[in-house]
C-alpha positions as CSV (number, residue, x, y, z in Angstrom):
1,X,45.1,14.6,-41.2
2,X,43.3,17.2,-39.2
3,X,42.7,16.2,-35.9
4,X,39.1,16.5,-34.6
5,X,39.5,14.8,-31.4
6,X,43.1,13.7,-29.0
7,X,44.6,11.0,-30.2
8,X,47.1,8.8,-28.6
9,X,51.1,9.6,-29.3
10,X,51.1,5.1,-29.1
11,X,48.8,5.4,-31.9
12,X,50.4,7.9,-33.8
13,X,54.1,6.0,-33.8
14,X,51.8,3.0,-34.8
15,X,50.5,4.4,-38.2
16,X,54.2,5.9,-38.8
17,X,54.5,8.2,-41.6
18,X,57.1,6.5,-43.8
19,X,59.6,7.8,-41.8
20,X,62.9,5.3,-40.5
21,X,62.9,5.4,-36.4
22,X,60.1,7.4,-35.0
23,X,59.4,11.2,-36.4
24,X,55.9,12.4,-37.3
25,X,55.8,15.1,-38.9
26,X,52.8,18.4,-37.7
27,X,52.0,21.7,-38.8
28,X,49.7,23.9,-36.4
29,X,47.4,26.8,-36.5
30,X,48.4,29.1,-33.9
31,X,45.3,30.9,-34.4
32,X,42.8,28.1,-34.8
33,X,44.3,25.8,-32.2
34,X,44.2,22.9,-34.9
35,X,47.1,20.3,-35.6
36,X,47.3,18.3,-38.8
37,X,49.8,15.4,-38.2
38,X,51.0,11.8,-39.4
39,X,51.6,13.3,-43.8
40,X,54.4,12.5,-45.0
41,X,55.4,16.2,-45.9
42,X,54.7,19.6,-43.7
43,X,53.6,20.8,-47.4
44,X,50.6,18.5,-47.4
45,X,49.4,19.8,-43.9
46,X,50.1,23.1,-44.6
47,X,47.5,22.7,-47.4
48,X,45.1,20.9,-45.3
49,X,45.2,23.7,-42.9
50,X,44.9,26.1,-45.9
51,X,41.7,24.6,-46.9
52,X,40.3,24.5,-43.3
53,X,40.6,27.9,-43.7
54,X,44.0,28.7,-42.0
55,X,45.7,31.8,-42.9
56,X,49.8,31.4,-44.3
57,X,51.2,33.6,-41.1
58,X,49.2,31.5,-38.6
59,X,50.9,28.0,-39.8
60,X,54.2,26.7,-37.9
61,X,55.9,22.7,-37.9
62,X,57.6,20.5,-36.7
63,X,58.8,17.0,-35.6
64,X,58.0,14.7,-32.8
65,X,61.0,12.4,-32.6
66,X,60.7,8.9,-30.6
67,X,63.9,8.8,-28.6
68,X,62.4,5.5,-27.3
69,X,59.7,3.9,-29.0
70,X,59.5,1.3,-26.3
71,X,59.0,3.8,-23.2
72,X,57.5,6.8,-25.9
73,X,60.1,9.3,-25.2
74,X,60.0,12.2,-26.8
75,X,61.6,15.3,-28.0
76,X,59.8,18.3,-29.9
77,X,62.0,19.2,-33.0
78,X,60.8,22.7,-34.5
79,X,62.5,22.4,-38.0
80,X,59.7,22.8,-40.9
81,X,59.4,24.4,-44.6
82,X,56.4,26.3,-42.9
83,X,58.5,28.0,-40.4
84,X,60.5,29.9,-42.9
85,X,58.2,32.5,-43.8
86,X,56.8,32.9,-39.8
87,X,60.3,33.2,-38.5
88,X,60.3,36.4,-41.5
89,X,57.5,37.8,-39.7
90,X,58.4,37.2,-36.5
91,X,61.9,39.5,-37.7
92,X,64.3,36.3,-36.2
93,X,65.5,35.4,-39.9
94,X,64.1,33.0,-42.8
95,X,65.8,29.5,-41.6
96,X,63.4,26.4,-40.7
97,X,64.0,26.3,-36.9
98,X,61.9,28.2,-34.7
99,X,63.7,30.1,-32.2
100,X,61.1,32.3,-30.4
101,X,60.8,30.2,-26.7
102,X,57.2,32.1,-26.6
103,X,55.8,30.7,-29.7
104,X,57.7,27.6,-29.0
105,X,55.7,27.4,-25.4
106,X,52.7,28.2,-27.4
107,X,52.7,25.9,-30.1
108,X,53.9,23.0,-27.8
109,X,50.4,23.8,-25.5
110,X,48.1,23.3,-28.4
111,X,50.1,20.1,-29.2
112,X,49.4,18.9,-26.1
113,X,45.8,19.4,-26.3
114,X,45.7,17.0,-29.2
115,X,48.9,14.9,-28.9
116,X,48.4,13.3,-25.8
């Protein structure tokens, strides 16, 4: 889902995905500033975002991974089919991990905004 307002990261591990342990799954619009989180698939947000109007080079995912669910500690895992095709443009290779800090520091901003 698109997120039109913040929404609690309590609430997100609470509506779980599907997923064993704790990961949720979101794709971002750099551009845009929107995040589409909680499908089961970054493919399924990535075509969310597509028909919000989101162009393909502006889309980048990821993982939020509950170290502990308890005490919500997290770490931000930048591995997503999405990423493939941006880390081509960015000239850093084709594999799913994002490796530019800047856009890393970027995209984890506008998570923040929305993932609070």
């Amino acid at each position: 889902m698109i997120l039109t307002e913040k929404k609690p990261l309590r609430e997100l591990v609470g509506e779980n995905n599907g997923y064993p342990g704790a990961l949720i799954k979101f794709c971002i619009d750099r551009k845009k500033r929107l995040v589409d989180v909680g499908e089961e698939m970054h493919y399924d947000m990535e075509l969310e975002l597509y028909g919000a109007g989101s162009d393909d080079n502006d889309i980048f995912g990821g993982n939020i991974v509950i170290d502990d669910v308890e005490n919500l500690k997290v770490h931000l895992e930048w591995q997503a089919h999405p990423n493939i095709e941006r880390n081509r443009m960015l000239g850093i290779g084709r594999g799913r991990f994002l490796t530019d800090q800047g856009v890393i520091d970027e995209l984890t901003d506008i998570l923040k905004e929305w993932v609070v």
